[in-house]
N, C-alpha and C positions, 0 to 999 in steps of 0.2 A: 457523649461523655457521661455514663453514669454511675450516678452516685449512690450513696448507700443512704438513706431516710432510714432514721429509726421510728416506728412505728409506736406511738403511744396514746391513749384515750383521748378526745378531745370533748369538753363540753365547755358549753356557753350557755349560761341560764339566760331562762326564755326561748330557745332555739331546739327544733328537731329537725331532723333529717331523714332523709330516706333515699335509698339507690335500688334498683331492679333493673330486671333487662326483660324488653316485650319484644323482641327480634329488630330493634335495628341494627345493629351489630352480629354479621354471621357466624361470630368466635364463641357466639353467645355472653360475654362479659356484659356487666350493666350497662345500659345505654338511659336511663332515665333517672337524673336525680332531684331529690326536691329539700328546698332550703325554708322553713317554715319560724316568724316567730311568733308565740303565744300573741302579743298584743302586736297593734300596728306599730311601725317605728319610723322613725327620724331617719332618711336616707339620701346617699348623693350620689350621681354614677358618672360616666365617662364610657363614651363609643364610640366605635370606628367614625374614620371621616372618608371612609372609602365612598364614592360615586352611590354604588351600586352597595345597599343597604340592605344588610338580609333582612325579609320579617320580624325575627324578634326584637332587633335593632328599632325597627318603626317603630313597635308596640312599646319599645321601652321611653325613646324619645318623646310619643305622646304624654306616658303617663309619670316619669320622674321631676318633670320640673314643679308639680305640687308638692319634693319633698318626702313623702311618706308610702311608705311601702311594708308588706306581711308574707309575703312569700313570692318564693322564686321557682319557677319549674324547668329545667333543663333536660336535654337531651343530646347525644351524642351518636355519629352516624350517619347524621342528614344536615345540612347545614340550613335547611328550608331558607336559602337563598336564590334571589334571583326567581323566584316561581310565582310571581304576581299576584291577583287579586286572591287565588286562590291558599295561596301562601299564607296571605296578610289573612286572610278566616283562618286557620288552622293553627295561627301565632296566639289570636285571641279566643281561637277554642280551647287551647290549652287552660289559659288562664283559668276559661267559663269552668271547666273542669275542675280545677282546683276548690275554685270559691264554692261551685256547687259541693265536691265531696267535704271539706271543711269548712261550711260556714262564711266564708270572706268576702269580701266584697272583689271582686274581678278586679275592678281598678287599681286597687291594693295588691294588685300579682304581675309581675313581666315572667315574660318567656325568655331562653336564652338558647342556642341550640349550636353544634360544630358537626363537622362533616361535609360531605361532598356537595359541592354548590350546582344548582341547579336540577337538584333531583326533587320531584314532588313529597310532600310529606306523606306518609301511610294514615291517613287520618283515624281508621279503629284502631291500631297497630297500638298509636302511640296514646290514644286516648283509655285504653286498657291498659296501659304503661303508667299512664301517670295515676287513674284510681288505683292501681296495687301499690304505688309509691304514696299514694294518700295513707293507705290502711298502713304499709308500715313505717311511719313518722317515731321518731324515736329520738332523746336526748342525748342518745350515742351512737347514731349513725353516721355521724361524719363521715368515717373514711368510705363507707357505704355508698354515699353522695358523692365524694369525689372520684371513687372510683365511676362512679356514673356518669362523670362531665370527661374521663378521658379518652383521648384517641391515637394516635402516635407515639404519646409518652411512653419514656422508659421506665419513669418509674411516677412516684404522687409527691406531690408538691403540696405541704403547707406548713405552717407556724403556727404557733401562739405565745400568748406576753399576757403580764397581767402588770396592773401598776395601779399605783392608788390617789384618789382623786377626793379633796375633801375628805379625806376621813374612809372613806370606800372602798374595797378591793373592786377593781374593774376588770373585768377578762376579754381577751380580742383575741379572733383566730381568723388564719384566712387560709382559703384551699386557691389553687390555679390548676388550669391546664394548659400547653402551649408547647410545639417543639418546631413545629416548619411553619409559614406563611408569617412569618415575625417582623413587623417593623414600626417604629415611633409614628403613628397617628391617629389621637384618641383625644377627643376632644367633650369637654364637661361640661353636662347638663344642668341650666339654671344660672349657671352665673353670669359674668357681664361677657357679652358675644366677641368673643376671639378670646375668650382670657387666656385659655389654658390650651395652646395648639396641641393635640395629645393624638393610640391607636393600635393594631398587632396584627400543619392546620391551625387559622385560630387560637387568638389567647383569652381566656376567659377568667377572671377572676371575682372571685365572692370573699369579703371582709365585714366580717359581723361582732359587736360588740354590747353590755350587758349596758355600756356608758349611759345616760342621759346625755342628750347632746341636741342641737338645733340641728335644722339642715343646713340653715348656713356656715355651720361651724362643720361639719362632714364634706361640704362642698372648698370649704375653704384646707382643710384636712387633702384630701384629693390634690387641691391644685398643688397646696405646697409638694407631694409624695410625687405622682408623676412624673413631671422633667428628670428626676433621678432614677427611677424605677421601672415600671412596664414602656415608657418614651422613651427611654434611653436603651429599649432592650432591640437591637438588631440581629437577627439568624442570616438570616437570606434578601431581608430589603421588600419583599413582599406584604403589603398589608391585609390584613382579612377584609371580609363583608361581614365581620360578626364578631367583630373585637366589643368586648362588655367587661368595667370594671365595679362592682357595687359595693357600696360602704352601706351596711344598716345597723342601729343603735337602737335598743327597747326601753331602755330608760328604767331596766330592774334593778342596776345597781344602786340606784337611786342619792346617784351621789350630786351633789350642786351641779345644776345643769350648763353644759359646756356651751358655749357662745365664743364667735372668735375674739372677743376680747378679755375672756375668763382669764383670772390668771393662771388655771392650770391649763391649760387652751394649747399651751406649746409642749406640754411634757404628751398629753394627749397628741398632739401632730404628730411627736418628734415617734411614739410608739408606731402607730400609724404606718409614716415613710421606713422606720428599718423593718417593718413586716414586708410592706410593699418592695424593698429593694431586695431583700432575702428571696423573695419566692419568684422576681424577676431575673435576679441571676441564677434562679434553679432554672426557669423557662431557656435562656439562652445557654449553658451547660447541657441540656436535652434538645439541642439543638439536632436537627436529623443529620447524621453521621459524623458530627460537630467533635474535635479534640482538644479544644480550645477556647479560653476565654480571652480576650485582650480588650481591656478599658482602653479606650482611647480618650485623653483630655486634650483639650486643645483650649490655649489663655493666648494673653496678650492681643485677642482678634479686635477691630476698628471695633464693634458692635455682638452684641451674643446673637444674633442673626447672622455674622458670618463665622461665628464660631460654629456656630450649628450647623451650616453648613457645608463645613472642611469636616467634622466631626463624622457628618452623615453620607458625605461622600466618600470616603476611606472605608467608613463600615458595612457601605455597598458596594465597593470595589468588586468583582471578581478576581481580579491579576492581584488587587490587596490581600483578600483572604486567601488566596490561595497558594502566598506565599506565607502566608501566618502559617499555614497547614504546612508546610514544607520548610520550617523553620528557617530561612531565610531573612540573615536580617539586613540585606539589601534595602535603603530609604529611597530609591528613584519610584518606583509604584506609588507607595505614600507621597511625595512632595509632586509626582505627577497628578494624584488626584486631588491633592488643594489646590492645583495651580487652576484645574477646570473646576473647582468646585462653584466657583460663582462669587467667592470671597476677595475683599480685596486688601493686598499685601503687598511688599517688597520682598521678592524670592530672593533678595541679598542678602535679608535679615531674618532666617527662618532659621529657627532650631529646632533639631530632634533628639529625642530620646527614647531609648528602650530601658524602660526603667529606669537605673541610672546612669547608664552608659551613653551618652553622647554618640550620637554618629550622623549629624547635620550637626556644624558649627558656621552660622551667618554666610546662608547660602551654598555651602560649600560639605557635600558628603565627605565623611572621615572615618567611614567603615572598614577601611582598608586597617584603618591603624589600631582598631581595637575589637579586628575580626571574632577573636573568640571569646573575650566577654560577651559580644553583644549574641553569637552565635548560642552561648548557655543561656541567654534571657528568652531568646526566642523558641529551645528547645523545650521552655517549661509548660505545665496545662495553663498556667494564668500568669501574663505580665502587661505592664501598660506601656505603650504609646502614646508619646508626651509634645503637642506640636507647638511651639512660643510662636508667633508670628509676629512679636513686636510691634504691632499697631495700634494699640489703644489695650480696653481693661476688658472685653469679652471673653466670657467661660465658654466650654461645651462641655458634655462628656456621653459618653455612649457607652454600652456593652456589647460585645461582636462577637460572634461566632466565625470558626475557619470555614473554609471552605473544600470542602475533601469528596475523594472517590464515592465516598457510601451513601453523600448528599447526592451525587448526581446517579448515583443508581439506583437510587429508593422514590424518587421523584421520575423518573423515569418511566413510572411503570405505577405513578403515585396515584389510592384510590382508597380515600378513608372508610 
């Protein structure tokens, strides 16, 4: 499904950027981008919980839970996953690259990288990549950069907001990439272990801000955005080896320093999650041959553990999405995949909804009798799916993508 992004300057004081292409990508498009801020900053991330952990992922998990972070160096092309010890040197040569050609201290730098998993990385290739991306670091390179982190995408995904904080104008942008290998589990760095079950070729996202802010209040930022945003964002059910989300703050705006219990602490969050959920429904609309979006909510569950997962078993249905694709608004697919989802319910007392159309009334499908309402909700690019299971106060909700012809023939044959 894509969409039309209008293109406009992005700047965030304190922040440069830079994109180039040193051949990993044979179309020649940028394959190398670099996220840099003037001073060190206040930072909080979130990574895949996949098994099988790409390099940069490691290097990032070592060094985010101190909090603070100056630059980010990515690449697109190579996912330098899966390629062992010698992966894990070429994650943190990147870094050593960086620091060396600006000054930084290494520790102060993750790697980030998307593409084909299991391919070795070119080590001169890329490390020529990233000093031409040193030399040109720029306050208006944005789109430069993100065009550097993509791969699949149809088209570039980002935002920005500004909102005032104490007295301060504060500016926040965030770039992503993400169109296939899409699924909810990413899980954040530093805070108290399981908080935030969280994850996502590859979804990659960078969110940087001029704020003053704590780590803990960027961590607690994250936890609140997630479950609504990049975790809630389903394509295809597949998770990466290289799902990274990073929040960094320089503290130039120099506005009263956020902590999570500042009281502008939630107008700060609240900016935050509608950036993070905007540019995760762009990820799932760029879904690979995707014509569809359908929210799915699901209330009433015993517990938000079994909401979640009816919620996430519908939005990895096959036979679900592929009746989403084929505008069928048939409920037996849907209430067959809550029935195995693992949730527990009374299939007597289930209601459904296609938006506002009823077609499950307590147990019992009623699509016959209000065939083509519900036919025109499902013919649309975006409607929700609404499942009450009457068992207690459990939310969920998800974002899904269909399931169509052009997914299965571009995967088919799929080789970032």
């Amino acid at each position: 499904m894509k969409i039309r992004v209008q293109s406009q300057p992005v700047h965030v004081p304190g922040f440069r950027f830079a994109g180039v292409h040193c051949g990993l990508k044979q179309s020649g498009a940028r394959d190398v981008a670099l996220i840099c801020s003037d001073v060190p900053a206040a930072a909080a991330a979130a990574f895949t919980t996949n098994r099988v952990k790409a390099a940069p992922v490691l290097v990032g998990l070592e060094r985010l839970p101190k909090g603070r972070l100056q630059a980010i160096v990515i690449n697109s092309g190579n996912a330098n996953a899966y390629t062992g010890d010698d992966g894990l040197a070429v994650a943190r040569a990147m870094c050593a690259t960086v620091g060396h050609a600006l000054r930084i201290d290494p520790e102060l730098i993750i790697p980030s990288s998307t593409g084909r998993i299991g391919v070795p990385m070119p080590r001169a290739r890329i490390a020529r990549g990233i000093r031409a991306a040193c030399a040109a670091l720029s306050p208006g390179g944005f789109h430069e950069a993100l065009e550097g982190i993509m791969t699949t995408d149809a088209f570039p995904k980002y935002a920005t907001a500004t909102l005032a904080i104490g007295g301060q104008r504060v500016t926040l942008a965030g770039m992503a990439k993400g169109a296939g290998m899409i699924a909810p589990r990413m899980a954040l760095v530093g805070g108290p272990k399981g908080a935030v079950p969280a994850g996502h070729a590859t979804m990659l996202a960078y969110f940087l801000t001029d704020a003053a802010a704590s780590a803990p209040a960027l961590r607690r930022a994250l936890a609140l955005a997630l479950p609504q945003s990049f975790n809630a964002a389903i394509v295809d059910g597949d998770t990466s080896t290289n799902d990274t989300v990073v929040l960094m703050a320089n503290g130039l705006a120099q506005n009263p320093r956020l902590t999570p219990g500042a009281r502008a602490f939630p107008a700060f969050a609240h900016a935050v999650a509608a950036m993070m959920t905007r540019l995760a429904r762009m990820v799932v609309k760029d879904g690979e041959g995707a014509t569809k979006v359908i929210d799915i909510v699901v209330r009433g569950a015993r517990t938000a553990r079994d909401a979640a997962r009816v919620a996430d078993t519908i939005a990895r249905s096959p036979l679900c999405k592929a009746a989403f694709f084929g505008g069928d608004p048939y409920a037996g697919r849907v209430v067959c995949a809550a029935g195995y989802s693992g949730a527990t319910f009374d299939p007597g007392q289930l209601d459904v909804y296609l938006d506002d159309v009823q077609v499950v009334r307590r147990g019992r499908e009623i699509v016959g009798q209000v065939e083509r309402r519900a036919a025109a909700v499902t013919r649309r690019a975006e409607f929700t799916l609404t499942l009450d299971l009457h068992a207690g106060h459990g939310e969920a909700f998800r974002m899904a993508a269909d399931l169509t012809v052009d997914y299965v023939r571009f995967n088919s044959a799929y080789r970032t």
